[in-house]
N, C-alpha and C positions, 0 to 999 in steps of 0.2 A: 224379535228385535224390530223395531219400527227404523222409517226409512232414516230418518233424523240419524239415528245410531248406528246407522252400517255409512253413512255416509261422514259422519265425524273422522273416521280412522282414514278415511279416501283423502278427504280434505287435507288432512296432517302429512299421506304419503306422500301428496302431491307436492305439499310445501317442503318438505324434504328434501326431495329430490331438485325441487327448483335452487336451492341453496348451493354455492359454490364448494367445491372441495374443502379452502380453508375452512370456510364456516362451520362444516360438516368434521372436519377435525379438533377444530374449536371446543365446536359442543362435545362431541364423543370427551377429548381430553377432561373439561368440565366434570362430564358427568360421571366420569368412572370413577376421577376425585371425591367429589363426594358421596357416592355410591360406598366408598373407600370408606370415607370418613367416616359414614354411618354404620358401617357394617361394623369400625372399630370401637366406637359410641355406644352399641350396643353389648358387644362382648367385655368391654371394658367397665359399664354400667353394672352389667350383671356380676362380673368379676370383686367390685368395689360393693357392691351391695350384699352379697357373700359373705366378704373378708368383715364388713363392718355389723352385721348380723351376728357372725362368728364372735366378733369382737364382745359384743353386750350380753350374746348368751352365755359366753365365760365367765363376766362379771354380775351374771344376773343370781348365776351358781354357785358362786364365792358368798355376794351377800347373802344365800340363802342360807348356806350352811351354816354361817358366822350366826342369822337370827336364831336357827336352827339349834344351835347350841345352847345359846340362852334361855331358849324356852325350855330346851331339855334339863336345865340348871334351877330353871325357878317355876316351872311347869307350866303350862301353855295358856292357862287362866290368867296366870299372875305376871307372867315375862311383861316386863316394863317398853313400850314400845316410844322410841325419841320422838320429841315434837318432830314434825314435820320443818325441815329448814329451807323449803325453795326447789326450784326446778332439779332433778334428778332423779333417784330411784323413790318406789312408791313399795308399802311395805301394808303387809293385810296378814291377821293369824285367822283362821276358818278352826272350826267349833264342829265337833261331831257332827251336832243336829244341822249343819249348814249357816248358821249365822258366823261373824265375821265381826274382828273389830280392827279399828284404824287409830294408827295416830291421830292428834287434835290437828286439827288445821290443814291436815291433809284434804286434797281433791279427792274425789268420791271417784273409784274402780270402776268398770265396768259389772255388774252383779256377779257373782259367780258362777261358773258356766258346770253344767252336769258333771264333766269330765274329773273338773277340781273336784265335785263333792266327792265323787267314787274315790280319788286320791287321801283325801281328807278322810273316808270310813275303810281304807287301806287296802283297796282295790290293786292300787300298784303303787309304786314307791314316788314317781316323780313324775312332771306333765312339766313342756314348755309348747306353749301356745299363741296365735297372735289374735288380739281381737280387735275389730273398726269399732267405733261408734261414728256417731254424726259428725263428731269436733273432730276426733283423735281416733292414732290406733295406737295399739298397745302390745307390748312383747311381753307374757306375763310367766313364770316360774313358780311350778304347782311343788315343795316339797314335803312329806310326810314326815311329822313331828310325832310322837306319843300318839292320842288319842284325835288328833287334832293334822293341821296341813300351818303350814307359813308361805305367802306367797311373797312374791320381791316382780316390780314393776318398772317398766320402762316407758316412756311415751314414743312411738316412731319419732325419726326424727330423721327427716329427709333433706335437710340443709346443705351437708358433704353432694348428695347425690344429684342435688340440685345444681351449687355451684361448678360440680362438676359437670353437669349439661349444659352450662352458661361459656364455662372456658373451651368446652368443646364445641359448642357451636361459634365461637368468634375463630377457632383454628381451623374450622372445617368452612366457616367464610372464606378465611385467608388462601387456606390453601384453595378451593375452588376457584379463585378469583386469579393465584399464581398461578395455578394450573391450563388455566383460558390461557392467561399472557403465554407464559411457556407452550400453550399446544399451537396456539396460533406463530409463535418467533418458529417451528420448531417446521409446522405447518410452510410457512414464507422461505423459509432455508431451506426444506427439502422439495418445494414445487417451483423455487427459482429455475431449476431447468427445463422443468414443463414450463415457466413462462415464456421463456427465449426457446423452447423448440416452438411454442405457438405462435411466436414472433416471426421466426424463421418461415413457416409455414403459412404465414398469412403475407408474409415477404414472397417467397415463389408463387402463391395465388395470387397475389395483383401483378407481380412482375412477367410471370408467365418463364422466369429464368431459371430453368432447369439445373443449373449448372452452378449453383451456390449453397453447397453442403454445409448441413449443420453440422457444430463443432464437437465434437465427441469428448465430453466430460459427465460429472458424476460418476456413478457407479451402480452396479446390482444391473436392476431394471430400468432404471433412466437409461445407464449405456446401451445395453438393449434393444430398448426403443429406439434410442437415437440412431441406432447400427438400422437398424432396420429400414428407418423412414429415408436413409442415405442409400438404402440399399434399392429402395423403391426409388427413389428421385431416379437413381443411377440405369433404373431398368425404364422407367419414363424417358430419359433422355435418350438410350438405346434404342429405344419404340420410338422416339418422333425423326431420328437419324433416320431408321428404317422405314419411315413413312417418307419425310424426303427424301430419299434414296428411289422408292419405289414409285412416289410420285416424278420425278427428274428422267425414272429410265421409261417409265410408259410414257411419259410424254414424246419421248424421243423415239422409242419402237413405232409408237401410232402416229409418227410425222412422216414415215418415208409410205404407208398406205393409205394412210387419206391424203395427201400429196397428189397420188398417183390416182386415187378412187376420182377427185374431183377434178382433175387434170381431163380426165375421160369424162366424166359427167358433162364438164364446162366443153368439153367438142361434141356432143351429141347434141348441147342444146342450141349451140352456134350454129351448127350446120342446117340445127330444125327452124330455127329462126331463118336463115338465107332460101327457105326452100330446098340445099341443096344436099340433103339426107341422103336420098336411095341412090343421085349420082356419084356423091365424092367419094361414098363410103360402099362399095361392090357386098353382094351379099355376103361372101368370105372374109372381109373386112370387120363387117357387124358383127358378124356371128364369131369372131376371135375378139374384138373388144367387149362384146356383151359377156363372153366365157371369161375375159378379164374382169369385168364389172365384178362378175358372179366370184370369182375367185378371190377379188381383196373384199368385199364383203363378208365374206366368210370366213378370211384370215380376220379378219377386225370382228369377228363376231366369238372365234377362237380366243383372240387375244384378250376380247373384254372378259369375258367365263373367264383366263385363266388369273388375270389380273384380279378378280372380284374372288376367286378360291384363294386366290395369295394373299390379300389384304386381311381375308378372314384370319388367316393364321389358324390359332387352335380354336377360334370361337364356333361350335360346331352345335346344334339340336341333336346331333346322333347320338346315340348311346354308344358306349362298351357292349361290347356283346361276346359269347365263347363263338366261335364258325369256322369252317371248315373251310381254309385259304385256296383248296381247289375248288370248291364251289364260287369262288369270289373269280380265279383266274379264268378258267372257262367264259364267267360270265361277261367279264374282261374280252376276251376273244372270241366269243359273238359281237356285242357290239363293235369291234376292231373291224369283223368284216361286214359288218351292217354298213359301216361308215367307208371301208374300202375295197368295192367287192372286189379287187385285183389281188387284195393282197392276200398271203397262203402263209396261214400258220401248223405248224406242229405243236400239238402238244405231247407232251408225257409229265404227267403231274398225280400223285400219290397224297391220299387225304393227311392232312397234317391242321390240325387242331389249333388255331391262334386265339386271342383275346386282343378284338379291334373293334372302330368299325368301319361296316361292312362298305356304306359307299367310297367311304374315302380311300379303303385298299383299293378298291377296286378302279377309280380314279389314276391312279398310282400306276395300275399294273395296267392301264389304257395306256396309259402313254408312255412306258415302256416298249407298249408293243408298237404304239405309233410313233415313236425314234425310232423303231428297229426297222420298221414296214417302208419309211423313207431312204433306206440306206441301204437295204436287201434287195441285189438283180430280182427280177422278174420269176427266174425260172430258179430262184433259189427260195425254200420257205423260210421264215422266221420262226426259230426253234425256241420252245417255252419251255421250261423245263423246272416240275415243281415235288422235294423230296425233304424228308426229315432228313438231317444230320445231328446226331448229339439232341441239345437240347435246343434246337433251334430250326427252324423253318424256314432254306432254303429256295429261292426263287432266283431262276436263272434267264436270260433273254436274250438271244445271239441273234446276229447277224453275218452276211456273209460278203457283207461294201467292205469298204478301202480300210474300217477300222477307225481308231483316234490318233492322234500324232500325239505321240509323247509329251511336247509343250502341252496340250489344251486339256491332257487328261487333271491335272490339279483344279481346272475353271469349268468343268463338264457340269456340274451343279451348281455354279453359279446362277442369279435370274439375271435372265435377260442375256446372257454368253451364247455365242456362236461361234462354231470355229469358220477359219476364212471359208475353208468348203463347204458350207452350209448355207454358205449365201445367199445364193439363188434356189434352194430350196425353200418352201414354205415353212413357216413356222414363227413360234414368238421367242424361242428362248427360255420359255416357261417352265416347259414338259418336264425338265429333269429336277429341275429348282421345289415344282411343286412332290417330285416325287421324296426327292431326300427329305422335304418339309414332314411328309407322312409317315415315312419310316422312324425320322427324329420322334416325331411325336407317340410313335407306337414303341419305343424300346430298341429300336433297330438298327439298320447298319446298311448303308448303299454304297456300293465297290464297282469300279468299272476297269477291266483290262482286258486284253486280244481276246478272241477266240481262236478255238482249233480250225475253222473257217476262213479265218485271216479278220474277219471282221470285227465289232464291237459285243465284249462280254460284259452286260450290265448285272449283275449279282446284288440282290436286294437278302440279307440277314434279321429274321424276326422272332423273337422270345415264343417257344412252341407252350402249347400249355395243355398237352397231355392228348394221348386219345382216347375217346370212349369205346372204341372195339377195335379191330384190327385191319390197319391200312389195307384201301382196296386201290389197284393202283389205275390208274387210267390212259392210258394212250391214246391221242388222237393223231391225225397228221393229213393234211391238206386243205384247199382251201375250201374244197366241196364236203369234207366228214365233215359229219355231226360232232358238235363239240361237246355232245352229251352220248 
C-alpha cells in the first residue's frame, strides 16, 4: 500500500473526530437510513423480480401447451402459426433436423441454442431458458411436440423493475434527508443538557465560584454525570475550605515563633551594633538565648516538615507495599531516640503483616512516640506495644504524664489543637492531626483513652493482611536496648 493510501483513512479519522457530537449523530442517523433503505431495495428487488419471472414462466407454459395442442391436431409441419400482432409473446416450431419456422412478420429469436435441439430429438421433455443478445434478452420455453419442439418467447422486460428502483430511490432520498433532520432535532434535545452542564462549567471556570451547582435533570447518564461533577464541585470546595483552614492556622502557629525568633535576632544585632555584646549579655545570658535561637528554629523547621506532610494529604510517590508493621515500629523507635537520646522506650511488639506504606506508618508511629516521650516523667519509659487481634493490627503507645482531660479528648486530632497544658511545651499541634491522617488513609482507626499508668493511651487499629509464617514476638525495653 503506498503512502498516499495509508494516509487517506488517517485523513478521514482525523476529520471525524474533529466533528462535533451532533454532526457525528447526524451522519451515523443518515447513514444507517439509508444503509436501511438499500438493504430493503435490494431484498425487495430481488423479491419483485422473482414474483415477476414467476409470473411469465407460468404464462410462457400456458401458451406452449395451447401451441402444443394444435400442432399435435394438425401435426407439426402444417400447425398454422398467427401473424405475428406486436409486442408480446414470440412463438417458433423447431423441426427434428433443427431448423425452425416463425410467424410472418415476426422479429427474428435468438438461433436456437443446443439444449432446445436435444429437446426437440427428445432428449427430455421441456427446457426454460434465458438468453442475452446485444439488443435483448429473452425468457424462452423449449416444449416437445411429436417429432418436433414449439417454443413461446418473451422479451425481458425491466420496466416494473426499473420503476421500481426510481420510486425507491426518491423514498430512500426522503427518508435520508428525514432521518438527518430527525437525528440532528433528536441529537439537540438530548445534548441540551451537556450544553448547559458546559455552560455551567465554563461558568465555575471563569468565576472561580465553587459554590454554584448544576441543576440535576435529564435522566440515565446525563443525571449521572451531573451527580457527579456536583459531586466533584462539592469535594473542590471541601479542599479549598481546607486549604484556607490550613493556610489561616499556619499562619497563626508560625506567628508566636518567628515573633519570638526575631524579637532575639533584632537584640543580638542591636547590642552588636552598640558594641555592647559581650557586656550586656554575660556568657550565661548568650548561651540560654542562643539554645533559644536553636530551639524556635527547630520548632519552625518541625512545623514547616509537618505542614508540607499535611498539605500533601494522600499525594504520596510511595507505593502499597505488604510489611511487617514491627519492622516499621522499631524502626520508628530508633529514630525517636536518635532524635531524643533521654527519652526510654519499651517495646514489646509481635510481627503482624499490613498492606501500607512504609515511610508514612512509620511517620505516624514517630510521633506517637514523640507525644508520648513529651508527657512521660523522666524515669518512666514510654511503652509501645505492637500485637495481632482478630483481624487487625493493633498498635498501642502509653504514657505515664497527667493523661488527657476529658474536654480535649474529642479535639486530640484535631491540626493545630493543643490542650491548655501543652502550652509551653514544644510542638506544632501537628503530631496527632498527621497521625489520624495516615491511619484514615490506610483503612484504620485512631482511639485515645487513660492508661493503666494514669497517662495517655493512644491505640492506632489497622486492616492485618495475613502472615506469611508464624509471629515471632519481640520485646525490647529501655532506652540503652537494642531495638533490634
Amino acid at each position: 500500500m503506498s503512502g498516499r493510501a495509508r494516509r487517506a483513512p488517517r485523513r478521514l479519522t482525523r476529520w471525524w473526530r474533529r466533528r462535533s457530537l451532533r454532526t457525528r449523530l447526524t451522519v451515523i442517523a443518515a447513514t444507517a437510513i439509508a444503509v436501511s433503505v438499500f438493504v430493503a431495495f435490494q431484498v425487495a428487488s430481488q423479491l419483485l423480480d422473482r414474483e415477476l419471472r414467476g409470473t411469465v414462466e407460468e404464462q410462457l407454459r400456458a401458451d406452449s401447451r395451447t401451441l402444443a395442442t394444435d400442432a399435435e391436431r394438425a401435426g407439426l409441419a402444417q400447425v398454422q402459426l398467427p401473424p405475428y400482432a406486436g409486442p408480446g409473446r414470440l412463438v417458433r416450431v423447431i423441426r427434428p433436423d433443427g431448423s425452425a419456422r416463425t410467424p410472418a412478420g415476426q422479429p427474428a429469436l435468438p438461433p436456437v441454442s443446443e439444449q432446445a435441439r436435444r429437446v426437440a430429438q427428445g432428449a427430455s421433455g421441456d427446457l426454460m431458458e434465458s438468453v442475452d443478445t446485444d439488443d435483448d434478452g429473452y425468457l424462452i420455453y423449449t416444449l416437445r411436440v411429436g417429432d418436433g419442439a414449439v417454443q413461446v418467447a418473451r422479451a425481458a422486460d425491466d420496466s416494473p423493475i426499473n420503476r421500481f428502483g426510481f420510486g425507491m430511490l426518491l423514498i430512500g432520498l426522503l427518508c435520508v434527508a428525514g432521518g438527518a433532520l430527525v437525528g440532528r432535532a433528536v441529537a439537540r434535545t438530548g445534548l441540551a443538557p451537556i450544553d448547559r452542564l458546559a455552560d455551567a462549567a465554563a461558568h465555575v471556570a471563569h468565576t472561580r465560584d465553587l459554590d454554584a451547582g448544576i441543576p440535576d435533570e435529564g435522566g440515565g447518564e446525563i443525571r449521572r454525570l451531573i451527580r457527579s461533577i456536583n459531586d466533584m464541585l462539592a469535594a473542590l470546595r471541601d479542599s479549598r475550605q481546607a486549604q484556607r483552614l490550613l493556610a489561616e492556622d499556619a499562619a497563626h502557629e508560625l506567628k508566636t515563633p518567628l515573633t519570638s525568633l526575631r524579637l532575639n535576632v533584632e537584640l543580638l544585632i542591636r547590642l552588636d551594633r552598640r558594641g555592647t555584646l559581650d557586656t550586656a549579655l554575660p556568657a550565661e545570658s548568650r548561651t540560654r538565648l542562643l539554645n533559644d535561637l536553636g530551639a524556635q528554629v527547630a520548632e519552625l523547621s518541625t512545623l514547616a516538615a509537618e505542614l508540607t506532610d499535611l498539605a500533601r494529604g494522600d499525594v504520596s510517590d510511595e507505593s502499597t507495599e505488604r510489611l511487617d508493621l514491627a519492622d516499621v515500629v522499631v524502626a520508628a523507635a530508633t529514630r525517636a531516640r536518635s532524635r531524643v537520646p533521654d527519652i526510654e522506650i519499651a517495646l514489646d511488639v509481635t510481627s503482624v503483616w499490613v498492606s501500607g506504606r512504609p515511610a508514612a506508618l512509620q511517620r505516624a508511629v514517630l510521633n506517637l512516640i514523640d507525644n508520648a516521650g513529651k508527657w512521660s516523667p523522666a524515669d518512666q519509659p514510654v511503652q509501645v506495644r505492637l500485637r495481632a487481634e482478630g483481624a487487625s493490627a493493633v498498635l498501642e503507645v502509653d504514657d505515664a504524664g497527667p493523661g488527657i482531660d476529658a474536654a480535649d479528648v474529642p479535639r486530640v486530632f484535631d491540626r493545630f489543637y493543643r490542650a491548655d497544658s501543652a502550652r509551653a511545651l514544644p510542638g506544632s499541634g501537628l503530631g496527632l492531626s498527621i497521625v489520624q491522617r495516615v491511619v484514615d488513609t490506610h483503612g484504620g482507626r485512631a482511639t485515645v483513652a487513660r492508661s493503666a499508668r494514669g497517662g495517655a493511651l493512644l491505640r492506632v487499629d489497622l486492616p492485618a493482611a495475613g502472615t506469611p509464617a508464624a509471629p515471632m514476638p519481640r520485646r525490647t525495653g529501655g532506652k540503652d536496648t537494642p531495638a533490634r
